[in-house]
Structures are given as C-alpha cells and as structure tokens.
LODRENBA-152659 format. One record per residue (C-alpha): residue in one letter; x, y, z. Coordinates in steps of 0.02 Angstrom, whole numbers, plus 50000, padded with zeros to 5 digits. Example, Ala and Ser with C-alpha at 12.3 -4.5 7.8 and 13.67 -1.06 7.14 Angstrom:
residues 2
a506154977550390
s506844994750357
END
This chain:
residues 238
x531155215555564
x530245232155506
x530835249555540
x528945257255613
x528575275755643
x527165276555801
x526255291955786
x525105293855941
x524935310356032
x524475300356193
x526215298456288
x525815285156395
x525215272956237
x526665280756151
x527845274256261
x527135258656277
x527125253956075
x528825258456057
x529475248056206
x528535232256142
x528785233055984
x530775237556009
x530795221856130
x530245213455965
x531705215755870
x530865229655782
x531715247455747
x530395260155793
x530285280255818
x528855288255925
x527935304555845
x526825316455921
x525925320955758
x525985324855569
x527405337455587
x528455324355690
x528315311255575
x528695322855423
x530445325755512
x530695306955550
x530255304355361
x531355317155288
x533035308455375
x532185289255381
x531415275255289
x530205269455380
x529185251655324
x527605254255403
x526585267655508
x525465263855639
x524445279255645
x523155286855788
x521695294455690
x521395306155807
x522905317955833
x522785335155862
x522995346655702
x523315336155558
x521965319855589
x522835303455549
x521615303055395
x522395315355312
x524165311655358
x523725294655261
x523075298655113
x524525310855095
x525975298855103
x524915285255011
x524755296154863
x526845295354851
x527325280154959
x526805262454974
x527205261855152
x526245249355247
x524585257955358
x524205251855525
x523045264355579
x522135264355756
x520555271955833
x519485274855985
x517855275755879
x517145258955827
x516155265955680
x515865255055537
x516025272255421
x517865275955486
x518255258855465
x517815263755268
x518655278555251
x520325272455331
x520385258055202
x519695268555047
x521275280355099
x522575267655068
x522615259555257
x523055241855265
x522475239255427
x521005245055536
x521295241355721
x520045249755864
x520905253656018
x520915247256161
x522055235256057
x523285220556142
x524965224456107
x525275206456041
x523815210555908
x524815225855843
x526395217855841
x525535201455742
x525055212055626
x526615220555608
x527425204455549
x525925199255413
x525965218055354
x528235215355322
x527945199855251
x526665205455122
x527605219255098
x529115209555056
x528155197554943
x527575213254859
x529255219754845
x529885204454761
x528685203454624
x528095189254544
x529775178054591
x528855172654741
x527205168254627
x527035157254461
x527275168154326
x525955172554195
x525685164854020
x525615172753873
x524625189053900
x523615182754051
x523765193954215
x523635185954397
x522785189854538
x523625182254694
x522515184854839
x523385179554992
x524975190154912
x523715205654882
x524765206554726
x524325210654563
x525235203354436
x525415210054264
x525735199354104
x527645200954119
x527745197854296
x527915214854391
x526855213554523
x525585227354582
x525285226554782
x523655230254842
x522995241154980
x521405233655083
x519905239754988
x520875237054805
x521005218854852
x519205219554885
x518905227454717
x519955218654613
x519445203754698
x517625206354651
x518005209454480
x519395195054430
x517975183754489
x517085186854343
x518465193954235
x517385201854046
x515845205654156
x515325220054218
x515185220954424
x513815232954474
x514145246754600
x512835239054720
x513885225254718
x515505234554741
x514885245654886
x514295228954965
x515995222354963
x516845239655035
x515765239355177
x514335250155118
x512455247155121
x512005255554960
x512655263854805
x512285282254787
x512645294854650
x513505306054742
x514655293354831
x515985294654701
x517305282054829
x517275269454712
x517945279554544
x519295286554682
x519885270854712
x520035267154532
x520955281054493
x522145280154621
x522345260354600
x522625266254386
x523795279754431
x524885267154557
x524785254654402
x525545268654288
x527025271454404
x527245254754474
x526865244154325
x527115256154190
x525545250954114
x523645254254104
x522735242654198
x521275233654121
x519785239154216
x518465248054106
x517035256254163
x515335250554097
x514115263154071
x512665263154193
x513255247154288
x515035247154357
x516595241754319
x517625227454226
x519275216354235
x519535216954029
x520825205454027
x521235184654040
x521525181054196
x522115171054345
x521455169654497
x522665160054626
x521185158954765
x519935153354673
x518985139654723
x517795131454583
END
C-alpha cells in the first residue's frame, strides 16, 4: 500500500480522503497547504500526492512543479475547473493524473493503486521488462518506462509518455510541433508557446540524473523533434 500526502484546504473533503483511503490499507497524512506538506515532507516519505489546485497561497501548480523538479513522487492532482487548458498545464508540470472534482472516492483510490504499481515497475527497472539488445533503447508504454540500452529504466510523467510516444513511433524522423501540440492537448503550435522545449529539457535533465546519460532526442531545425536512436517499441501494433 502507498504512503499518500492529501493536501486540500477544504476540511470536510479533507477528512473524507483520508478516512477512505486509510480504510484502504493506505498510510495517509492530511495538509492544509504548501507549508503543511513541506513539514510532512521534511520528517516523511511520502509515494504519491494528491493535490487540490486551488489552495490558498501557494496554488497546487506551483507546489508541483516544485517537488517534480527534485522528486519523482507520483501526482494525483484535483480540480473544480473542468478546463481543457488546466488539464495541460497540470500534466506539462509533471502531474500524473488529472482528476476534476466532484470525484468518487473509489475513482481516487483506483487510481491510487495504478499510480503504486507503475511506480513500482518504474522503480524496478527493466527486471520487470525484456531487456534491450545491443545498443537499442525501449519504450514500454503500458510501464511509462523508458528504457535505456543497459537496462535502467527512465519513468515517465503523463505528457513525456505522450511525447516520447509520438516520437519512438517513428524513431530517425523528425515529429513536427503541430503534431506534438496535437498530442498534448493543444489546437495549434505557436512561437511563443515554448511548453514543448520545457518538457524536453526537464525530461533531458531527469535522464542525466536518473540514467546518467543524454537522451537521444535531437531537435530538427524548423520542424520538431527526433528519437535518434534504434529502438523498441513494446506497444506497437503493426
């Protein structure tokens, strides 16, 4: 069972998360806001956050883009606004999962267990996938892993599964940024939407740390980006 940190400044919905999801088998802490979970941090580990994006002082935006730049905790974040545009933004920030409220208990707590058991599949690298040949990388989909050549395994948050998705499935070519802001979500590419380079930097600087190598994703000039390297996709279908 996971060890989850609720941070909702509504008491009543609060309450109510952390007596379900304890009746669960789960261990789980309630927090009021940023500054509450930043003390339940500094004396817990904690496997995932399910997150309220509208809290008073510190938004739940920025509280996950901050711990997702140094943690690979798992995201559950949660909203009252419906907007296709927030839905964007919470994924772009390293969320891997959207939910709008009003949300059935049983919903949260289902994805509770997928989000652990990912997370443990990430955890254990590539001894729960085929390894790689020779200097091939893998892309297992349904793991939203990652997998470099000698078989550390990269997990992925929502919207870098959707990227690297894209590009593995036409690994050498370049993917155009119409297509890539089609797959995020997004009606159109525009110059000064610079989300997509974000997301490559952040998914480059996580490969650095986590793999300890660059990943091979070049960008091409005027069109988009590219998977430069051989390799395999596990969900392929020909």
């Amino acid at each position: 069972m996971a060890t989850i940190a609720v941070v909702e400044d509504e008491a009543a919905l609060r309450g109510d998360l952390v007596e379900y999801l304890s009746g669960c088998g789960h261990q789980v802490v309630g927090c009021d806001g940023g500054a509450a979970l930043d003390a339940t941090l500094a004396g817990h580990t904690v496997d995932i956050l399910i997150l309220d994006v509208n809290l008073p002082g510190e938004d739940g935006f920025s509280i996950a883009a901050r711990l997702r730049d140094k943690s690979e905790i798992g995201i559950i974040m949660l909203t009252a606004r419906s907007l296709g545009i927030d839905r964007v933004v919470g994924l772009e920030l390293g969320a891997d999962v959207y939910l709008v409220k009003p949300v059935d208990l049983r919903e949260i707590e289902a994805q509770v267990r997928t989000l652990s058991r990912r997370m443990k599949l990430g955890a254990s690298g590539a001894t729960a996938t085929a390894k790689p040949s020779g200097a091939e990388w893998t892309f297992d989909q349904l793991g939203w892993l990652l997998i470099a050549p000698d078989g550390v395994s990269l997990k992925l948050t929502g919207n870098e599964r959707v990227f690297v998705s894209l590009l593995v499935s036409k690994p050498g070519e370049a993917v155009s940024r119409n297509d890539l802001f089609a797959a995020l979500g997004k009606r159109t590419w525009s110059p000064d939407d610079r989300s997509v380079d974000s997301l490559v930097r952040r998914l480059r600087a996580k490969s650095e740390q986590t793999l300890g190598r660059p990943l091979p994703i070049e960008a091409v000039h005027g069109v988009g980006y590219a998977f430069a390297a051989p390799v395999v996709n596990l969900c392929r279908h020909d």
